[in-house]
C-alpha positions, 0 to 999 in steps of 0.5 A, spaced: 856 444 553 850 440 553 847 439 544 840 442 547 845 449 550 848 448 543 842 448 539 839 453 543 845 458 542 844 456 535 837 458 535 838 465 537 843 467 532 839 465 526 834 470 529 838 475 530 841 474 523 834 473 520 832 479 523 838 484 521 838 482 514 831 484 514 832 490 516 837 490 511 843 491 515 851 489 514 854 485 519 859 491 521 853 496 520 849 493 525 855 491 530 856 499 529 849 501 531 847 496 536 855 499 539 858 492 539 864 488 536 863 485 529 866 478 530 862 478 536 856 479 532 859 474 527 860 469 533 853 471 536 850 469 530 853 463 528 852 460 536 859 460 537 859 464 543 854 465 550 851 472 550 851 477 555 843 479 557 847 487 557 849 484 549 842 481 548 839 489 550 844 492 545 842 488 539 834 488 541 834 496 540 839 496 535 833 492 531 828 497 535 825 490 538 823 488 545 829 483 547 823 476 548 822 477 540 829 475 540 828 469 544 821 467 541 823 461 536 
């Protein structure tokens, strides 16, 4: 993988962190709003792993975001 690919994964999970915790949501509370696994979120936001756009659309509206907010960094 390239270190852009990785910076990149990064990104996304520092929004996605950023965002729940404005929201004021535990990482298991939000896991089980957004109908997701809490170490995958744990991974997703510590860019560890590659995101499914079916995972992406779940976290979206468990933020009640459009999914490119997600990607604007």
């Amino acid at each position: 993988m390239s270190a852009k690919d990785q910076s990149f994964k990064e990104k996304l999970g520092k929004t996605i962190e950023e965002k729940r915790l404005q929201r004021n949501f535990g990482v298991r509370e939000f896991a089980l709003l957004a109908d997701i696994e809490h170490h995958q979120l744990i991974n997703i936001e510590k860019g560890r792993v590659d995101i499914r756009l079916s995972t992406l659309l779940k976290i979206a509206h468990g933020l009640n975001v459009e999914p490119k907010e997600l990607l604007e960094f």
